[in-house]
N, C-alpha and C positions, 0 to 999 in steps of 0.2 A: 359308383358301380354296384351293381345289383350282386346279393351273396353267390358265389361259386358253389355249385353244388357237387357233391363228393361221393362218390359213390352209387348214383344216377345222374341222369343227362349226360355230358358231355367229359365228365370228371371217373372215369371206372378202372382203369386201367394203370396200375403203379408198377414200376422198375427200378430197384436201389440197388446200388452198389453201395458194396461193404456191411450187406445187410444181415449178415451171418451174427452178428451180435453186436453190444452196447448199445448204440444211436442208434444204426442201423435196423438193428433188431426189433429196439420201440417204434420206428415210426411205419415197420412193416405191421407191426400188431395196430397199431393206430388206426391205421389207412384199412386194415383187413375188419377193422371192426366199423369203418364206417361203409364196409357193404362192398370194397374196392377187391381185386385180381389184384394177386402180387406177383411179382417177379424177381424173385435174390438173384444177383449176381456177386459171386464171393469166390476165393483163392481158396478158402474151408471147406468142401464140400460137408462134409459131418456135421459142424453146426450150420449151414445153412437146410441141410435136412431136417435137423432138430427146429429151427426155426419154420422152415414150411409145417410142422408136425402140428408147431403151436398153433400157427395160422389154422390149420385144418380142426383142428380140436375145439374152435371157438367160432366154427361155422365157416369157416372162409376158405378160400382157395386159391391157387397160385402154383408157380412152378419156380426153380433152382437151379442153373446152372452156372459153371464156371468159370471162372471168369478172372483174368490178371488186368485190371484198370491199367498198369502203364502200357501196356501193349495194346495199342492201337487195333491190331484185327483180331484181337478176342472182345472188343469192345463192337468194332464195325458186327460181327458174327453174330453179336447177341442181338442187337439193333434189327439185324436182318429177321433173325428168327423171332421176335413177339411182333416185328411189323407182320410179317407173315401169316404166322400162328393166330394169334391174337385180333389182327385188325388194325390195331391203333394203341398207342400209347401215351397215354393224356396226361401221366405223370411218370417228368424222368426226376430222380435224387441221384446226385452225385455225393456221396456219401464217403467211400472210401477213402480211409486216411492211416496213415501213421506219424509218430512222432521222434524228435530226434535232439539230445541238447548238447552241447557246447557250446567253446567259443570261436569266430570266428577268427581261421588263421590256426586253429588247433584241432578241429574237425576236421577229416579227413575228408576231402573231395568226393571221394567213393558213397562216404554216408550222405553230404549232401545229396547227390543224384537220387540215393534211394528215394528220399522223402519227396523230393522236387516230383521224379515222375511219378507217385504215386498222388501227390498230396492235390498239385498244381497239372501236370499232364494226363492224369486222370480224369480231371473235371472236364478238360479241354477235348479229351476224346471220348466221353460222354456226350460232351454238347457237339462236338463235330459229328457222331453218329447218327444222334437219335433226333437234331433237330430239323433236319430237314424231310421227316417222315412226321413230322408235328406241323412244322408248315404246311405239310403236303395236305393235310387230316382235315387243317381250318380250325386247331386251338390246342391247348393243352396249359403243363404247367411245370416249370423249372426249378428244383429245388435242389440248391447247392452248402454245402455242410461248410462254413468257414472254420474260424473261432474268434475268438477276442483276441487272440494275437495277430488277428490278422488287420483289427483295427485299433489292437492299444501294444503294438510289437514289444517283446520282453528279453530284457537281455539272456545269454544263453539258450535260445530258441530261435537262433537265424535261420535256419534251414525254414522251420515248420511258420514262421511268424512270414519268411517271405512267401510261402508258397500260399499263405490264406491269407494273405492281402491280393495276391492273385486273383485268388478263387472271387474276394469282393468285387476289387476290380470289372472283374469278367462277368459278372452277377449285375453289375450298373449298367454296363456296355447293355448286357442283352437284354436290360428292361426296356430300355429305349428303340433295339432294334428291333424285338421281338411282338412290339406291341399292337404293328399293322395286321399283324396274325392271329391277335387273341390269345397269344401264350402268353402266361404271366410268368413272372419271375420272384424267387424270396432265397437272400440269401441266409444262414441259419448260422449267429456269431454266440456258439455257446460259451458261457464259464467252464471251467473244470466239471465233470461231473462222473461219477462212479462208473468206471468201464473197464473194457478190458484190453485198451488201446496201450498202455505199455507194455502189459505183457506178450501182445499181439508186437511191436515196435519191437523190443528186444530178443525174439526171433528172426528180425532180420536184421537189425542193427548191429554191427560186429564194433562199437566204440569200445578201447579198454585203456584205464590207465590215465581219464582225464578228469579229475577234479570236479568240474562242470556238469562232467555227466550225472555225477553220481548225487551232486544237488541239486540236478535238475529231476532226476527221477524221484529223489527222495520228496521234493518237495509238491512235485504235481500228484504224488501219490497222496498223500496229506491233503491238499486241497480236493482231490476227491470224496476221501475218504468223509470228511468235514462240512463237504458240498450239501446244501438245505435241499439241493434241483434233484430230481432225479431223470435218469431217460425214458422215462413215463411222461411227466412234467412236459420235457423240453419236446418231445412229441406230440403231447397237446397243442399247445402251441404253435405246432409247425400247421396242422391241420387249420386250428382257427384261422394263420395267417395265408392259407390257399384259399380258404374259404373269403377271405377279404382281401385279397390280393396285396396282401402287405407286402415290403420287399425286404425290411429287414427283424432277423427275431433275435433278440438280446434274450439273459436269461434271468439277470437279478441287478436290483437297482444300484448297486457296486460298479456293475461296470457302465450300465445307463452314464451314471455321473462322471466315472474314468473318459468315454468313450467322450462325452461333452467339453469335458478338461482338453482333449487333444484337439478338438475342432477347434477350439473356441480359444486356446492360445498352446498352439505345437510346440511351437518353441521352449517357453515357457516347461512345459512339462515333462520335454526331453532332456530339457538342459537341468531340473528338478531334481531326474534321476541319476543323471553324471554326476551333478554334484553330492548325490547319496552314496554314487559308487564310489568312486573318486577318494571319502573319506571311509570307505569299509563297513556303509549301513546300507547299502541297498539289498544284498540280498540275505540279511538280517531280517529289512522289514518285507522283505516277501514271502519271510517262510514263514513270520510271525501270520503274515495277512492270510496266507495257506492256512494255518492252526488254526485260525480262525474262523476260516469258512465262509471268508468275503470276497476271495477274489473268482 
């Protein structure tokens, strides 16, 4: 397949959710500097202003509005208005995420849900909006925000590991359906990397009082903070792999080899970790692999 081109021809037009900052934020700058119309869609209005601000200050342009991903008709409403306004939307990012840790059986149901419909029902009324006004157009391009948990699941991260095996999931389905149309598809399985997704998660996340959590935040903090990627980096990336219709973006050869470990014997590798947990080293060696700045 011949390179996609980004920012003329067929490729002009971008709309992200959760674009107000970290990922989000990078891949709207990315996309604005390769000549593309942005469109934030964020629950922040303030920093996705800040963000249109940057966009505008470095030549580009775009617009900002409101927007709660679980809710279905503020997703349908925005869909409506850039098909309208705009024309055509030739790149949707499903991007909006939060995260959530415990253990399963000791998380609250309620916190599940939060994550589920933002992380997992998000993506899904994204692509129920805007893809059938891309069908309609004769092309575009589907970029959905996973992580690595959603292909190397981690214990304590039930919630956020099911909802982006989901998001994968749903990211394979639509490359095969989506392909009679000339929409491409890439789903985007980051590492850990410096953002501001906990502290964004712990405004709405109400866990207190569980052990789990408090390892799980301390440690995914760590691993950002340690992280070699940045979301500069990982928006690079996201662009080359439109541009070449990749369908999956990993982010450091850590988890390349993880991710290979799980294909190549599942079993094997889950049953690795029971037996680390089991004897009180698995999440030893994850905070270790955290501080280190490999996972």
């Amino acid at each position: 397949m011949r390179k996609r081109e980004i920012g003329s021809g067929q490729l002009r037009n971008v709309v992200i959710t959760g674009g107000a900052s970290g990922i989000g934020q990078a891949l709207a700058l990315a996309f604005a500097d390769k000549g593309c119309k942005v469109g934030i869609l964020d629950i922040d209005m303030e920093a996705a202003e800040e963000t249109l601000e940057a966009i505008r200050s470095r030549g580009g342009s775009g617009e900002a509005l409101l927007c709660d991903v679980s809710k279905l008709e503020d997703v349908e409403r925005a869909a409506s208005y850039f098909f309208s306004s705009w024309g055509a939307v030739d790149i949707l990012i499903n991007n909006a995420g939060i995260g959530c840790g415990g253990y399963v059986g000791d998380l609250p149901i309620s916190e599940w849900k939060k994550v589920v419909d933002t992380d997992l029902w998000g993506v899904i009324h994204g692509c129920h909006a805007f893809i059938p006004g891309m069908k309609s157009q004769g092309g575009g391009h589907v970029i959905n925000t996973a992580s690595t948990a959603g292909i190397m699941p981690v214990m304590g991260f039930a919630p956020y590991c099911a909802s982006k095996a989901g998001v994968v999931a749903i990211s394979q389905v639509l490359r095969m359906e989506l392909a009679p149309f000339n929409i491409g598809v890439t789903v985007v399985c980051p590492s850990p990397i410096a953002t501001n997704i906990v502290k964004n998660s712990m405004k709405l996340i109400s866990v207190e009082s569980i052990r789990e959590t408090d390892w799980a935040v301390a440690m995914i903090k760590t691993a950002m903070d340690k992280s070699a990627v940045t979301a500069g980096d990982l928006a690079g990336k996201v662009v080359k792999a439109v541009e070449k219709n990749r369908l999956y973006v990993l982010t450091n050869a850590t988890s390349r080899r993880a991710w290979l470990a799980v294909r190549l014997g599942p079993s094997a590798y889950f049953d690795f970790w029971a037996f680390l947990h089991r004897h009180n080293i698995a999440l030893k060696l994850i905070t270790c692999l955290a501080d280190k700045g490999v996972i």
